[in-house]
ZABA-73576 format. One line per field, with one value per residue (C-alpha): x, y, z. Coordinates in nm, 4 decimals. Layout:
east	[X	...]
north	[Y	...]
up	[Z	...]
***
This chain:
east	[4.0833	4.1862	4.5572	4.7541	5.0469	5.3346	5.5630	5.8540	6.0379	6.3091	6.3359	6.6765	6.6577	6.4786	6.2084	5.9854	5.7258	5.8339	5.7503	5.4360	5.3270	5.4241	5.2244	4.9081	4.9277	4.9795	4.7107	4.4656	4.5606	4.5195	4.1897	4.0505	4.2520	4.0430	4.0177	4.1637	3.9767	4.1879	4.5547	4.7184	5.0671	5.2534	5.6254	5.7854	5.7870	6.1507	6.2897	6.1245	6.2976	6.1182	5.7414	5.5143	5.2479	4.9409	4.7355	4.4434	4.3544	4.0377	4.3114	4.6604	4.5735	4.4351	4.7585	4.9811	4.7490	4.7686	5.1727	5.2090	5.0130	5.2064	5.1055	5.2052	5.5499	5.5789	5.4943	5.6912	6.0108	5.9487	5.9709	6.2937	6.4799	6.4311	6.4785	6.7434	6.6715	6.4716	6.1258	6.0432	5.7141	5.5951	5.2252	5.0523	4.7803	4.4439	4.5649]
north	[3.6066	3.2688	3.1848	2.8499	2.7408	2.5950	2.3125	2.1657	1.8754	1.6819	1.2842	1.1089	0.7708	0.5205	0.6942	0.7925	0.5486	0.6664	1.0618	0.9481	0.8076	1.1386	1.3449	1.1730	1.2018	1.5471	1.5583	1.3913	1.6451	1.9483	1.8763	1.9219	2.2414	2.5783	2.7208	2.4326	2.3875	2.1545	2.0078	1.7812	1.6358	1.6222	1.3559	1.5096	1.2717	1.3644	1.3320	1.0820	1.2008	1.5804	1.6013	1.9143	1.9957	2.2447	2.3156	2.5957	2.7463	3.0416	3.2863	3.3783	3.3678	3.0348	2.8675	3.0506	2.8664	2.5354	2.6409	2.6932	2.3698	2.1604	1.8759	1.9999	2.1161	1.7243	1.5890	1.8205	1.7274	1.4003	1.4627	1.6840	1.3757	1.2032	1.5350	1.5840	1.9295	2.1969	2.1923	2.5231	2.6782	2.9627	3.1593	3.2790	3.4989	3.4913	3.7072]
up	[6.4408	6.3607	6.3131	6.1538	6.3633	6.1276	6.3001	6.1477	6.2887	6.1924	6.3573	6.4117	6.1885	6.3045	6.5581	6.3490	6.4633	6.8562	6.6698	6.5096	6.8665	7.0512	6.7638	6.8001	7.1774	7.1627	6.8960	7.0876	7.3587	7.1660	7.0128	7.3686	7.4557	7.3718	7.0628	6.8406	6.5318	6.3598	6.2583	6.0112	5.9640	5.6666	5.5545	5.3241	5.0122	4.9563	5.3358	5.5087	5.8345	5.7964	5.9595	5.8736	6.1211	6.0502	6.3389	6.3265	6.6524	6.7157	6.8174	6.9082	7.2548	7.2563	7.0751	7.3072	7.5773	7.4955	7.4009	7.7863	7.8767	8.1186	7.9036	7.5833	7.7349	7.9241	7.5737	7.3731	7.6067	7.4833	7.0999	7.1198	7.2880	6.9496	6.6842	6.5266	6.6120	6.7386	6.6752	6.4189	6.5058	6.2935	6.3954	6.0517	6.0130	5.7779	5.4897]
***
């Protein structure tokens, strides 16, 4: 069954063009891993420092995948250096 995965980030002032670069990398990364069927990021209109990302994958199994991908991890590394913190993810299911 197919599942969305919900990230929230929040970028220090001033790197959000360094975020947006890390994003599409990791985006451009992702759309080859198995089982991604699509993603989209989000600003918030109100708090240009907050970034929404919605990523659907074919299955549980296939996000957690790609979530263990030495890639994604060296990638990811890269984004927390410049959050103001943690990266939220959230798994949702098809209701």
């Amino acid at each position: 069954m197919a599942i969305k995965v919900i990230i929230e980030r929040r970028v220090k002032k001033g790197m959000d063009t360094d975020l947006a670069k890390l994003m599409r990398e990791l985006r451009a990364k992702a759309m080859l891993a198995k089982g991604y069927i699509s993603g989209e990021t989000l600003r918030a209109h109100d708090d240009p420092t907050l970034y929404l990302v919605i990523s659907t994958w074919k299955s549980l199994d296939d996000w957690r995948a790609w979530e263990k991908n030495p890639v994604r991890k060296e990638i990811q590394t890269k984004i927390d250096s410049i959050l103001e913190e943690p990266t939220q993810r959230r798994v949702f299911d098809f209701a």
